[in-house]
N, C-alpha and C positions, 0 to 999 in steps of 0.2 A: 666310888662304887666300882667294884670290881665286874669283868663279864666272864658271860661261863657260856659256853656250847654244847646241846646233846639231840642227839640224832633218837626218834623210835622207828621203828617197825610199824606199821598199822595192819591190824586184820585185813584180809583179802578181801569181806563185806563190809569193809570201813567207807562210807561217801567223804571223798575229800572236800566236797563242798558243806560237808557241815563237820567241820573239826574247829575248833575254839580253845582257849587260853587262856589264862586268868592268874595273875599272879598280884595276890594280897598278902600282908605281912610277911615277904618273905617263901610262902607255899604257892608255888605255880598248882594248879591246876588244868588239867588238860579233860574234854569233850569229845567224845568219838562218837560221830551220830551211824549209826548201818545203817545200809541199802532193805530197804525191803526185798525179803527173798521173794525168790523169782516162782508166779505160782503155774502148777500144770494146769494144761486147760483138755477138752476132751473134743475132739472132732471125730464127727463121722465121714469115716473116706469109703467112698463107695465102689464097689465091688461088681465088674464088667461079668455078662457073660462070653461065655468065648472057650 
Protein backbone atom coordinates (compact mmCIF):
# COMPACT_ATOMS: atom_id res chain seq x y z
CA UNK A 1 0.00 0.00 0.00
CA UNK A 2 1.37 3.08 -1.11
CA UNK A 3 1.09 6.63 1.14
CA UNK A 4 0.09 9.85 -0.16
CA UNK A 5 -0.01 13.47 1.75
CA UNK A 6 -2.36 16.60 1.21
CA UNK A 7 -2.71 19.44 3.12
CA UNK A 8 -6.55 21.72 2.81
CA UNK A 9 -7.33 24.91 3.66
CA UNK A 10 -10.37 25.11 5.85
CA UNK A 11 -12.94 27.99 5.90
CA UNK A 12 -12.35 30.69 8.46
CA UNK A 13 -16.12 29.39 10.15
CA UNK A 14 -14.73 25.76 10.07
CA UNK A 15 -14.81 24.32 14.18
CA UNK A 16 -11.63 22.14 14.13
CA UNK A 17 -13.14 20.21 16.72
CA UNK A 18 -15.72 18.77 14.38
CA UNK A 19 -13.76 17.93 11.13
CA UNK A 20 -13.74 14.09 10.34
CA UNK A 21 -12.47 11.48 7.69
CA UNK A 22 -13.58 8.73 6.30
CA UNK A 23 -11.97 6.68 3.79
CA UNK A 24 -13.97 3.56 2.19
CA UNK A 25 -12.96 1.88 -1.05
CA UNK A 26 -10.59 3.98 -1.89
CA UNK A 27 -12.68 7.74 -1.73
CA UNK A 28 -11.54 9.69 1.54
CA UNK A 29 -14.10 11.68 2.41
CA UNK A 30 -13.70 14.59 4.46
CA UNK A 31 -16.46 16.67 7.27
CA UNK A 32 -16.23 20.19 7.91
CA UNK A 33 -18.63 20.94 10.79
CA UNK A 34 -19.07 25.48 11.15
CA UNK A 35 -19.12 27.49 13.97
CA UNK A 36 -22.50 28.84 14.46
CA UNK A 37 -22.26 32.40 13.47
CA UNK A 38 -21.91 34.85 15.92
CA UNK A 39 -25.51 36.45 16.64
CA UNK A 40 -26.16 40.46 17.56
CA UNK A 41 -27.67 40.96 20.44
CA UNK A 42 -29.45 44.43 21.47
CA UNK A 43 -28.71 46.32 24.74
CA UNK A 44 -29.86 49.42 26.02
CA UNK A 45 -27.12 51.76 27.18
CA UNK A 46 -28.19 54.55 28.97
CA UNK A 47 -27.98 57.89 28.40
CA UNK A 48 -26.76 60.48 31.47
CA UNK A 49 -27.89 63.90 31.83
CA UNK A 50 -25.30 66.47 31.86
Amino acid sequence: MSRSRRAFRLPADADPARVSADLKDGVLTLLVGRAAPEVATARKVPIGKG
